[in-house]
C-alpha positions in Angstrom: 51.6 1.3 3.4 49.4 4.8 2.9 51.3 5.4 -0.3 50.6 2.2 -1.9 46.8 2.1 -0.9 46.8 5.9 -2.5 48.2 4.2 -5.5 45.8 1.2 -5.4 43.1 3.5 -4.8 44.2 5.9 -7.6 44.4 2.7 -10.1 40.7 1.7 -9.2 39.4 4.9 -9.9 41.2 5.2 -13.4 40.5 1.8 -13.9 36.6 2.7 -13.1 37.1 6.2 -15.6 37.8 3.6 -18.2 35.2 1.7 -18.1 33.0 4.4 -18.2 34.3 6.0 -20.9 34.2 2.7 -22.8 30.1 2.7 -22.1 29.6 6.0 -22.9 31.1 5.6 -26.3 29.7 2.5 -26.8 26.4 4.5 -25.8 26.7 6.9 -28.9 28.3 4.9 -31.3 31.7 5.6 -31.1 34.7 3.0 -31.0 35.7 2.2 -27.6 38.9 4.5 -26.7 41.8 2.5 -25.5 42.6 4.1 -22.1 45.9 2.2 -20.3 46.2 2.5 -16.4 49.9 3.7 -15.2 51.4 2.8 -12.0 50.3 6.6 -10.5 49.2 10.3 -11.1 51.5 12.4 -13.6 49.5 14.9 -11.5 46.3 15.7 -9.9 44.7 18.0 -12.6 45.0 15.3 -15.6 43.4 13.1 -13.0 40.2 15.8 -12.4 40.2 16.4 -16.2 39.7 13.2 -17.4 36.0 13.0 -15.7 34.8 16.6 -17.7 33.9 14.6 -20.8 30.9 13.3 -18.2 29.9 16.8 -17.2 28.0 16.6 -21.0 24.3 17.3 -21.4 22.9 13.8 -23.2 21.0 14.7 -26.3 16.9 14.5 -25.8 15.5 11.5 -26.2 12.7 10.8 -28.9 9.9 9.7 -27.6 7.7 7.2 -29.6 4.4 8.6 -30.6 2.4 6.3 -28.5 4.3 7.2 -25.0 2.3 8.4 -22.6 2.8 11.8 -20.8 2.7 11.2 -17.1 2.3 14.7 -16.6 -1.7 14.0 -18.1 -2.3 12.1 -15.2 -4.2 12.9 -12.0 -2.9 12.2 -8.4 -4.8 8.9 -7.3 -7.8 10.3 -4.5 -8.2 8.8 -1.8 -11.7 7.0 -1.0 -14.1 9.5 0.9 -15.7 8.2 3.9 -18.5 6.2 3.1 -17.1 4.8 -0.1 -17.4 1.3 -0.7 -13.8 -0.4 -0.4 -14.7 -4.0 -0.8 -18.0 -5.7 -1.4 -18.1 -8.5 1.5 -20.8 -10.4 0.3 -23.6 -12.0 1.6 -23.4 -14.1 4.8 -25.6 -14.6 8.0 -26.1 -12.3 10.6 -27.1 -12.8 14.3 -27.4 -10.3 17.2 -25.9 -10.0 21.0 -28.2 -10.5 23.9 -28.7 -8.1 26.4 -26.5 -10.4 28.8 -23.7 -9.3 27.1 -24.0 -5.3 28.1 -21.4 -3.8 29.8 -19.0 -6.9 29.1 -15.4 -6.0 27.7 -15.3 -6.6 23.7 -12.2 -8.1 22.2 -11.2 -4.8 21.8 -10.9 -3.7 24.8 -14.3 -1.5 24.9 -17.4 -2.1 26.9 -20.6 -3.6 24.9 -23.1 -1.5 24.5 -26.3 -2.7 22.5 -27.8 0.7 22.3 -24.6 1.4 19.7 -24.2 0.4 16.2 -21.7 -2.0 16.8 -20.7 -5.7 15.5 -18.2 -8.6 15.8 -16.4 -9.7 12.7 -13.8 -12.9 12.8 -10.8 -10.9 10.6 -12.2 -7.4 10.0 -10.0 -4.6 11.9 -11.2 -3.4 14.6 -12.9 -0.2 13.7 -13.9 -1.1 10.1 -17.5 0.6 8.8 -19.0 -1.8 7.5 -23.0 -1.4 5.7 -25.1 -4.6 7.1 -28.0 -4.0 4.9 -31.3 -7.0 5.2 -32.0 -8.2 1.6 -35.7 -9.4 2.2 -37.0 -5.7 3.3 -33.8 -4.0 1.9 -33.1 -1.9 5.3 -29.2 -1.2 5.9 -27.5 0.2 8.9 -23.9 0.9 9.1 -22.2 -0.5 12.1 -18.3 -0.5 13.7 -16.5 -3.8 14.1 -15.7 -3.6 17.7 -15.4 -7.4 18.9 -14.8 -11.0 17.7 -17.1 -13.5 16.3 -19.9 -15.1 15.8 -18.3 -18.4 17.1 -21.4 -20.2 16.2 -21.2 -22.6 12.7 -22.5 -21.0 9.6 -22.7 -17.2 10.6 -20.5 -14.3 9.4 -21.7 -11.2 11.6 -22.8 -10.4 15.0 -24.2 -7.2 15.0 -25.6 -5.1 18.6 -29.3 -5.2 18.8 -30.1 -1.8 18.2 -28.6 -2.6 14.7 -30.8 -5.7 14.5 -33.6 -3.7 15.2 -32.8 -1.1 12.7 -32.4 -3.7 9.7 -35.6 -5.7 11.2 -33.5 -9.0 12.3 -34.3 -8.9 15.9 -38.3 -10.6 15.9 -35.9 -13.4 13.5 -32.8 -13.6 15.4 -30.8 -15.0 13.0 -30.7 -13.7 8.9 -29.0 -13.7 5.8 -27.6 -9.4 4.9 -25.3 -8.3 2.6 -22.3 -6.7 4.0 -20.1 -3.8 2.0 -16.6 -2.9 3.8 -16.7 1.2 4.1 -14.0 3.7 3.7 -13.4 5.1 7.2 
């Protein structure tokens, strides 16, 4: 049993030495070499030999004159914090009450509404986002810390000291612009 698998295995190998020898000469041009598989090793050097011919350096390649040379280019940077990822667009923007103090947020953390904080429906907890009040052009940047608004027609709840700091509060309800920050 070992001494036919050895044989089997020996035949798959040459068999596998012939066809790449056939696509290497192919490759550069050459007629195909006829290479026939015996029934074993004459011995185990010819075996070894016969894979040298792949030990070649391949001739450099010409590049067209239009390739480009990726060693021009400069490592992609990443965003510095504060850089606008995303503009979110414009939507409208309502703020907690003060009942909600001290209740958990979605994320787990206490409200505050002395922080710059907001809810956002899909936004990851912990996105920057810039909240900024297109009719006296005041922005604040807040942290998406919670869910919401659940009320029809609004995109953003934000705390109320970041009402107050964007003027929304004496309004209660108002239409920003909202850009998505780099952290």
């Amino acid at each position: 049993m070992e001494r036919g698998f050895h044989t089997l295995a020996w035949i798959c190998c040459a068999s596998i030495a012939a066809q790449l020898a056939t696509a290497e000469s192919l490759a550069l041009g050459q007629e195909a070499p006829h290479i026939s598989v015996g029934e074993g090793p004459a011995d185990e050097t010819s075996f070894k030999d016969g894979f040298s011919k792949f030990d070649v350096i391949p001739p450099p390649h010409d590049h067209p004159e239009d390739a480009v040379d990726i060693t021009e280019f400069e490592p992609i940077s990443e965003p510095a914090a504060g850089d606008v990822l995303r503009d979110l667009g414009t939507g409208h923007a309502s703020y907690y009450g003060r009942r909600f103090a001290g209740r958990p947020t979605a994320s787990g953390e206490r409200f505050n509404p002395r922080q710059f904080t907001a809810a956002h429906k899909t936004l990851p907890f912990g996105s920057k986002v810039r909240v900024t009040n297109p009719r006296n052009g005041r922005s604040v940047i807040v942290r998406i810390n919670d869910r919401g608004p659940f009320v029809s027609g609004r995109t953003i709840d934000l705390s109320r000291a970041a009402a107050e700091e964007i003027g929304l509060v004496k309004r209660g309800v108002g239409e920003v612009h909202m850009e998505l920050l780099a952290p």
